[in-house]
N, C-alpha and C positions, 0 to 999 in steps of 0.2 A: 125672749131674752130675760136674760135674770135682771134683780134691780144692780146689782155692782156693772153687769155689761151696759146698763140703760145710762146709766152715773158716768161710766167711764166714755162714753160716746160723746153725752149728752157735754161732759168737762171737753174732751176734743174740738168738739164745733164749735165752743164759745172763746176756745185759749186761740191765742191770734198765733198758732205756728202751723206755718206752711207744709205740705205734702210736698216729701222729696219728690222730681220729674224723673218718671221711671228710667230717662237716661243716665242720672246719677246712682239710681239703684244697679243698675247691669255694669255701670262703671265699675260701683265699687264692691260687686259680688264678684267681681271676674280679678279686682285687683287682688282678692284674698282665694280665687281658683281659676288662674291660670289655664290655657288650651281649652276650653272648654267649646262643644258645638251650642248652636241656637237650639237647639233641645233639649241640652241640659241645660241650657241657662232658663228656657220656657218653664220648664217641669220647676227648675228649683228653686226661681222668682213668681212661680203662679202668674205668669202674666202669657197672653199667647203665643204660640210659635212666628205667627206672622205678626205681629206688631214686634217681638225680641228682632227679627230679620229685618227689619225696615229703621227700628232704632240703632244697630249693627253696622248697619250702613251707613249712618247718618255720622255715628262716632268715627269710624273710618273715614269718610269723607275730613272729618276735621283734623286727625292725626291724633285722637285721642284712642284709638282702639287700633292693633295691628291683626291682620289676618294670615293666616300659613293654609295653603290647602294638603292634606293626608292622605294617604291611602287606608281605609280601615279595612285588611286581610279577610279577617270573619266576615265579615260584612258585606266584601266585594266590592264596594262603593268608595269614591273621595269624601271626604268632611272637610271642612271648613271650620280651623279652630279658631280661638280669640284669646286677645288676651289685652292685659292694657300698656300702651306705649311705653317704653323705659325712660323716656325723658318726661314724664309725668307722676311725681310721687304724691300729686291729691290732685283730687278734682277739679277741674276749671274744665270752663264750656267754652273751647274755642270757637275762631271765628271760620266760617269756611275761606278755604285758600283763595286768594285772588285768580283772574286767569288775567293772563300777563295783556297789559295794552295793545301790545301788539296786531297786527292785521292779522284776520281772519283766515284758518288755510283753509284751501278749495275744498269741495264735497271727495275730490279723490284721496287728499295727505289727508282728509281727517278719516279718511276710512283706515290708509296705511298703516294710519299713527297708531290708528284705536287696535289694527290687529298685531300691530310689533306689541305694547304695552299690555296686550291678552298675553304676549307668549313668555314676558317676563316673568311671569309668576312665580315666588318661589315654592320649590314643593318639599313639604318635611319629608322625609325617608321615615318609615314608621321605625319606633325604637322597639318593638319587640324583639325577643331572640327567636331562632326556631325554636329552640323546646319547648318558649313560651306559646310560642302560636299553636304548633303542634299539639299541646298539652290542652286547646283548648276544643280539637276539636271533638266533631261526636265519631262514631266507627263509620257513619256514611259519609258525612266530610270528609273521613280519612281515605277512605276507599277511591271517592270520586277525586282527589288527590294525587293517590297513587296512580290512577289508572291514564291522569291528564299527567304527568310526568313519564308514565312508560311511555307512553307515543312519544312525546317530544324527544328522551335521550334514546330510544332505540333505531332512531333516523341515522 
């Protein structure tokens, strides 16, 4: 390390200010880049994929972070974007939700419950157009493409 990196460390450890908690950093990188998956936010916070997915969760759980699952075309695959709540214009570190006093449901409604509340999910419709998508692929993309759409409309 040079002597101004050694100075400038050396001033940090002694000044009495606090490290943001990396939940406040993904809060507020997502507040200024919207939809983004736990891979971009991993890559563009430097910090790792599976602790970005476990702190993700944690925001969601509190109703600080909303989730949309995707289709990404190219890809083949669903994503899982993020973004930050709309009734949160700064940070605050909510509390997790209460679960209601209420009695306990049996081992069956908590199985129902938990598979009706999987099926709610909402799912974004990708905003591509076709010429976009199409424009992106390579000539064997296109081909193999082509070839899964003749079968299906030649029926």
């Amino acid at each position: 390390m040079t002597s101004m990196q050694l100075a400038l460390s050396s001033a940090l450890k002694h000044s009495q200010l606090k490290k943001s908690p990396q939940t406040k950093l993904i809060w507020l990188w997502l507040k200024d880049h919207p939809d983004k998956t736990s891979r971009e936010i991993s890559t563009a916070l430097n910090i790792p994929n599976g602790s970005i997915s476990s702190l993700l969760h944690t925001l969601v759980l509190r109703g600080m972070v909303t989730s949309t699952k995707s289709f990404d075309v190219r890809m083949h695959k669903s994503l899982m974007r993020f973004r930050t709540a709309a009734n949160m214009p700064e940070y605050t570190w909510l509390p997790l939700p209460k679960k209601s006093p209420e009695s306990k449901p049996s081992e069956k409604e908590a199985t129902t419950s938990t598979a009706v509340a999987s099926q709610t999910l909402v799912v974004e419709k990708p905003q591509d157009t076709v010429s976009t998508i199409l424009s992106t692929l390579t000539l064997r993309e296109a081909q193999v493409l082509y070839a899964e759409l003749s079968k299906i409309f030649s029926k």
